[in-house]
C-alpha positions as CSV (number, residue, x, y, z in Angstrom):
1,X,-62.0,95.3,-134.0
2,X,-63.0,93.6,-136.8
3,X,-65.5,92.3,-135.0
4,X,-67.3,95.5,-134.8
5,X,-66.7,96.3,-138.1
6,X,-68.2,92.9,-139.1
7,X,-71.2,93.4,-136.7
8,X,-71.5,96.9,-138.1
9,X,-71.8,95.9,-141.3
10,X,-74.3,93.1,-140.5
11,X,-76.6,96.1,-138.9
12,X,-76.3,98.2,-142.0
13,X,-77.3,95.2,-144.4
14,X,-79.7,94.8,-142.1
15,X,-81.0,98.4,-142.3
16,X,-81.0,98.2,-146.4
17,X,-83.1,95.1,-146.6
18,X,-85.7,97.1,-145.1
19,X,-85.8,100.9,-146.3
20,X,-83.5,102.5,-149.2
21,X,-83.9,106.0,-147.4
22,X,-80.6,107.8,-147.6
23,X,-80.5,110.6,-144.5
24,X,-78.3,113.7,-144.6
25,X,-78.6,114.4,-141.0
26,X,-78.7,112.3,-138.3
27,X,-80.7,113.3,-135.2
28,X,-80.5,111.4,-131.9
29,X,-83.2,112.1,-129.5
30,X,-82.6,112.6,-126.1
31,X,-84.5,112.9,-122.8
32,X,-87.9,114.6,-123.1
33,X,-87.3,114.5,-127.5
34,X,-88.7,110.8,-127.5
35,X,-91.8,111.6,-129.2
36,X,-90.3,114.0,-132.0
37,X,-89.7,111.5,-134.1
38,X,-93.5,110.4,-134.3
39,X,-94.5,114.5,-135.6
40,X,-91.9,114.6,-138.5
41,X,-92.9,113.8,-142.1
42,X,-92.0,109.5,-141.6
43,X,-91.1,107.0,-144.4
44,X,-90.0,104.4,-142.5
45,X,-88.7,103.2,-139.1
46,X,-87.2,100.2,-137.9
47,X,-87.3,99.1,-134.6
48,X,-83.8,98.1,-132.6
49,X,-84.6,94.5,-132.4
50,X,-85.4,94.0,-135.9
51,X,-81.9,94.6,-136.9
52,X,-79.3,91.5,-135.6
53,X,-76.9,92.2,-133.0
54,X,-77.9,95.9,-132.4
55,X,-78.1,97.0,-128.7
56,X,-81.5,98.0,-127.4
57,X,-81.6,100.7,-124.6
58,X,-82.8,100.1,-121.7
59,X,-83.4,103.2,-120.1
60,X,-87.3,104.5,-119.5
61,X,-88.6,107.4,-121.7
62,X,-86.2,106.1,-125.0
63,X,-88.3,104.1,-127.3
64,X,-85.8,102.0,-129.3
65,X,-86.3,102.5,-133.1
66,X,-84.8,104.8,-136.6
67,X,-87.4,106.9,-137.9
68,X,-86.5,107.8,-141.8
69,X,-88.3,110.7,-142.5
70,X,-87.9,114.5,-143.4
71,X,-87.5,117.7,-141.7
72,X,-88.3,121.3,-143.4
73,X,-87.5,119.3,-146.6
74,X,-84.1,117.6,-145.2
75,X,-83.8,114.4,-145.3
76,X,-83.0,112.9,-141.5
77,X,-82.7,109.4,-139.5
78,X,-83.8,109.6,-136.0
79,X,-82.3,107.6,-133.3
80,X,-85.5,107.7,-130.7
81,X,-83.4,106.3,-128.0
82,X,-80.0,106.3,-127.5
83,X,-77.8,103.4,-126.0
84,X,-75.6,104.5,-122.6
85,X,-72.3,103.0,-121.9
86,X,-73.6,102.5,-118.3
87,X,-76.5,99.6,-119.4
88,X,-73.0,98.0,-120.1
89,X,-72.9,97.3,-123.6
90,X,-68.5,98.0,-124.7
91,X,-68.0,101.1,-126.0
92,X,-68.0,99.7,-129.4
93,X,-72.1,99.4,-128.9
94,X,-72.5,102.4,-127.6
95,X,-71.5,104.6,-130.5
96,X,-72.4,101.4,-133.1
97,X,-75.7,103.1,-133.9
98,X,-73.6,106.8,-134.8
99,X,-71.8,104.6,-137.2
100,X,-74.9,102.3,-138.7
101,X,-76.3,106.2,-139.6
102,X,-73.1,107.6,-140.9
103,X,-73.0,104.7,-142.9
104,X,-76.2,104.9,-144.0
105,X,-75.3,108.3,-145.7
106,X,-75.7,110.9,-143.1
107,X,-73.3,114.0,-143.0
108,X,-74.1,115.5,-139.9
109,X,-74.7,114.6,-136.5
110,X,-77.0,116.6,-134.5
111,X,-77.1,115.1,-131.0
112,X,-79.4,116.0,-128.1
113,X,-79.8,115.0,-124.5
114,X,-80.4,116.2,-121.0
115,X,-77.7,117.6,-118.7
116,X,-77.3,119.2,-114.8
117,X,-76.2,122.5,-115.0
118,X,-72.2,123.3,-113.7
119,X,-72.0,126.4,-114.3
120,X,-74.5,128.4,-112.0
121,X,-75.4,131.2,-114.5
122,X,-77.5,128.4,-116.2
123,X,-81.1,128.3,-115.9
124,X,-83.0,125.3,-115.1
125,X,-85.5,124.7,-118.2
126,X,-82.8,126.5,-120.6
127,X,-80.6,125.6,-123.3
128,X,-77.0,125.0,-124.4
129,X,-75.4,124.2,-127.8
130,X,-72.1,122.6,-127.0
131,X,-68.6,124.2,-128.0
132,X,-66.7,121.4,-126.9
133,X,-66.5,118.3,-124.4
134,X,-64.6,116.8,-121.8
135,X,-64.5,112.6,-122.2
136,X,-64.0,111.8,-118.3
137,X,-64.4,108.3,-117.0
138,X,-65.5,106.8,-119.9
139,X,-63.1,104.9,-122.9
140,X,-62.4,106.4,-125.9
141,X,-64.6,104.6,-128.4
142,X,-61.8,104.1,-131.3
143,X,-59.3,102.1,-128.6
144,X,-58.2,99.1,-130.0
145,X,-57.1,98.8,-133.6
146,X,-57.8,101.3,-136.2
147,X,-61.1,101.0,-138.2
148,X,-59.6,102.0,-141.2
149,X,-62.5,101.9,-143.3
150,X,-64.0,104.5,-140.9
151,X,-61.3,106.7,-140.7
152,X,-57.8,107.5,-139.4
153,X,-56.0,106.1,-137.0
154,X,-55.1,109.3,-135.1
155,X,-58.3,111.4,-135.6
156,X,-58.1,115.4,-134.8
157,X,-60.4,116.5,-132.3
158,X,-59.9,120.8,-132.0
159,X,-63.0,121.4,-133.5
160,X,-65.4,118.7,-132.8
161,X,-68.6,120.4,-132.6
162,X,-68.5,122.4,-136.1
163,X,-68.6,126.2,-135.7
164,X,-71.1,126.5,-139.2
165,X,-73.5,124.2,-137.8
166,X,-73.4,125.9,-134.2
167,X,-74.4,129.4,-136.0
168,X,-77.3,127.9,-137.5
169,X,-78.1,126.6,-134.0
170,X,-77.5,130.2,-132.9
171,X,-79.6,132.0,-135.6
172,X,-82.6,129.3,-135.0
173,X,-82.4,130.2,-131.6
174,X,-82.8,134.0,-132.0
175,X,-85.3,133.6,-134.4
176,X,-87.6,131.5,-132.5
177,X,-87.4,133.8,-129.2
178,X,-85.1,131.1,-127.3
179,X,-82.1,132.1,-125.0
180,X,-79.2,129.6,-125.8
181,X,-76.1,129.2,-124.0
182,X,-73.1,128.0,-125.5
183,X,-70.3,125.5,-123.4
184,X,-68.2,122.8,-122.5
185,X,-70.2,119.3,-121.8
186,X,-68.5,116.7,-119.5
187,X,-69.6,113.0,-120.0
188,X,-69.3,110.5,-116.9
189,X,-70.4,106.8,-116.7
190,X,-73.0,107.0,-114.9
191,X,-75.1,105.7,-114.0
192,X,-75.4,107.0,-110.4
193,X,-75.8,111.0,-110.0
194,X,-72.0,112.5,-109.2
195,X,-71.3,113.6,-105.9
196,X,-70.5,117.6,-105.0
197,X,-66.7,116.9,-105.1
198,X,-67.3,115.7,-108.6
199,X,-68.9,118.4,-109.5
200,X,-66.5,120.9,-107.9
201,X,-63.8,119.2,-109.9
202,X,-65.0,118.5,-113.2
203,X,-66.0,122.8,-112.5
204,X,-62.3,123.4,-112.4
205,X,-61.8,121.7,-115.7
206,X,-63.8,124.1,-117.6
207,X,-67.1,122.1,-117.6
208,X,-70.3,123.7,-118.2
209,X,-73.0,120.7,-117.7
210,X,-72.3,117.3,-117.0
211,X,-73.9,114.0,-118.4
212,X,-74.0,110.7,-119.1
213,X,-73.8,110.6,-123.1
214,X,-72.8,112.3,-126.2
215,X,-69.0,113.1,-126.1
216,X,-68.2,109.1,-126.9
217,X,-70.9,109.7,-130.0
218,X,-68.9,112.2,-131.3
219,X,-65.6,111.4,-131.3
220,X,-66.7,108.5,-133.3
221,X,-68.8,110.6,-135.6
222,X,-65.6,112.8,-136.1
223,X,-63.7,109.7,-136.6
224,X,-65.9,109.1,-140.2
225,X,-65.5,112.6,-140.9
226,X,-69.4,114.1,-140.2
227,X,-69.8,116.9,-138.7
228,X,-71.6,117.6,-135.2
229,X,-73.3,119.6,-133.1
230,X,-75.6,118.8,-130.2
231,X,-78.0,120.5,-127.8
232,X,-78.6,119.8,-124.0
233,X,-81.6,120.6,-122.0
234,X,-81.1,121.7,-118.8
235,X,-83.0,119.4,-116.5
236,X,-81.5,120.4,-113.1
237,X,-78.6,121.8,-111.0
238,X,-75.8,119.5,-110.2
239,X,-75.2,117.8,-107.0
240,X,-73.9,120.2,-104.7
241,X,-75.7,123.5,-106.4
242,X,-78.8,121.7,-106.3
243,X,-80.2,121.8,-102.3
244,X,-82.6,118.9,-102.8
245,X,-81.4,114.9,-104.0
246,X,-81.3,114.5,-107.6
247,X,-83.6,111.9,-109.3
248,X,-84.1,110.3,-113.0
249,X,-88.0,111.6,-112.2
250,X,-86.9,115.3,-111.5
251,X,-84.8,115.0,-115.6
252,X,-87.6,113.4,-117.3
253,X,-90.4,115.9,-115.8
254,X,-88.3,118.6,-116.9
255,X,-87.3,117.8,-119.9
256,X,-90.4,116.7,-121.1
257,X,-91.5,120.1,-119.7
258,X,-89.1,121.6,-122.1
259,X,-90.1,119.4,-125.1
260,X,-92.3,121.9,-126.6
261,X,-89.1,124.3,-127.0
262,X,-86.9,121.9,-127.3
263,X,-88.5,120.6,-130.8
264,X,-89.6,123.9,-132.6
265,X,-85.6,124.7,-131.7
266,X,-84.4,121.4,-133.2
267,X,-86.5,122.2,-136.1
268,X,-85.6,125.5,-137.0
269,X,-82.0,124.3,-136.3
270,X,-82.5,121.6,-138.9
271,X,-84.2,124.1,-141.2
272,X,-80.7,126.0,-141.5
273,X,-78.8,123.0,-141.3
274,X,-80.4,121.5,-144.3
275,X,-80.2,124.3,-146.4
C-alpha cells in the first residue's frame, strides 16, 4: 500500500510540474463523452503517458489525457478516458487517476459511462443518474492496508452518490427537456458481455443497469471525502432482454448517438453543480 501511495504521489508531482490548474470538479468521460473535453474552455491537458507510472487505457473510443479547463465558469479536470479493471491493471490503478484528481484539489466527482439497461422500463438512448451501486465481482479498491492520508480505515458508504448533487442533476434535466431515470448501477469485471442468468440475478438484487466501471471509482472517491454523482447512457438492453447479441460496436454507436444530449446535460449539470 505504500506503494500506491508512493506511485500516487509520483503522478501528482508529475501533474504540478506541468500545470498549476486547481479543479473543483472532476469529470470522467465515458463512452460516446470522449470528445467533450476538446469543446470546453481548455488551459491545459496532459496526456497519460507524460505522467510516470500512470496506466493508459486501452479501450477504443477513450483518448487517454486530463483536460484543465472550465465549465459555465467552474473550474473542472477531465479524465477523457477512463482505465477498466478488466485491461488488468490492480485495482489500485484503476481508481489511481480518481485519487491523482482528488489530490489535485477536486471536490466532487461527476462520473459518466455507458450501461445495458436491467430494468425494462428503461429506454434505449435514455438516461440515468445513479442512487446507488452494487460492487459485484470486482475488489474493493481500499483492500489492503489503510491509506491513511486518504482517509479512514472503515469508510461509510450509505450515501455514496450525494443527494444535493443528484437534484442539480435532476433540475438540469428538467430544464433542458431530458427524461432522466434515477437507480441502482451494478459493476462487473468484464470484459465479456454477462450472460441472461447474470442478468436475471444481479435483477433480483435491486440492479437497475449493469456495467463495467464506476462503482470501484467511487468508493475510493468517498474514501477522500468528495462527493459523487454520475450519469449512465443507456446503450442497449442487457443479455437476455435484448433479442439480438450484444457488441462494443452496438455501445459506442449509441452512445455517441446520445452525445449531443449527453453533453448539454453534463453541462447544465455542472452549471448547478458549480454554483
Amino acid at each position: 500500500m505504500d506503494t500506491i501511495y508512493s506511485k500516487l504521489t509520483k503522478c501528482h508531482e508529475a501533474v504540478r510540474a506541468i500545470t498549476s490548474f486547481k479543479p473543483e470538479i472532476a469529470l470522467v468521460l465515458g463512452s460516446g463523452l470522449g470528445g467533450y473535453a476538446d469543446e470546453i474552455d481548455v488551459e491545459d491537458a496532459i496526456d497519460y503517458s507524460e505522467i510516470e507510472g500512470f496506466p493508459v487505457s486501452t479501450v477504443p473510443g477513450h483518448k487517454g489525457r486530463f483536460v484543465f479547463g472550465r465549465v459555465a465558469g467552474a473550474p473542472v479536470v477531465v479524465m477523457q478516458g477512463r482505465v477498466h479493471y478488466y485491461e488488468g491493471y490492480p485495482i489500485g490503478d484503476v481508481v489511481l487517476p480518481i485519487r491523482l484528481m482528488g489530490m489535485l484539489g477536486a471536490k466532487s466527482l461527476f462520473l459518466t459511462n455507458a450501461v445495458g439497461a436491467i430494468n425494462r422500463t428503461f429506454a434505449v438512448g435514455g438516461f440515468m443518474s445513479i442512487r446507488d451501486h452494487i460492487l459485484y465481482g470486482v475488489p474493493s479498491p481500499l483492500i489492503g492496508p489503510n491509506i491513511d492520508e486518504l482517509g479512514t480505515r472503515f469508510p461509510d458508504m450509505s450515501s455514496v452518490y450525494d443527494a444535493g448533487l443528484r437534484g442539480a442533476i435532476a433540475e438540469a434535466a428538467g430544464a433542458i427537456g431530458v427524461e432522466i431515470y434515477d437507480g441502482v448501477y451494478i459493476q462487473t469485471s468484464g470484459p465479456n458481455f454477462e450472460t441472461p442468468a447474470e442478468i436475471r440475478a444481479y435483477e433480483s438484487l435491486g440492479a437497475d443497469v449493469v456495467g463495467m466501471s464506476t462503482a470501484c471509482e467511487a468508493v475510493a472517491a468517498r474514501h477522500m471525502g468528495m462527493r459523487v454523482c454520475g450519469i449512465s447512457c443507456i446503450s442497449n438492453m442487457a443479455a437476455g432482454i435484448s433479442k439480438t447479441p450484444l457488441t462494443h460496436d452496438e455501445v459506442q454507436e449509441m452512445a455517441d448517438k446520445a452525445a449531443p444530449r449527453f453533453k448539454a446535460l453534463v453541462t447544465e449539470s455542472i452549471k448547478r453543480i458549480g454554483g
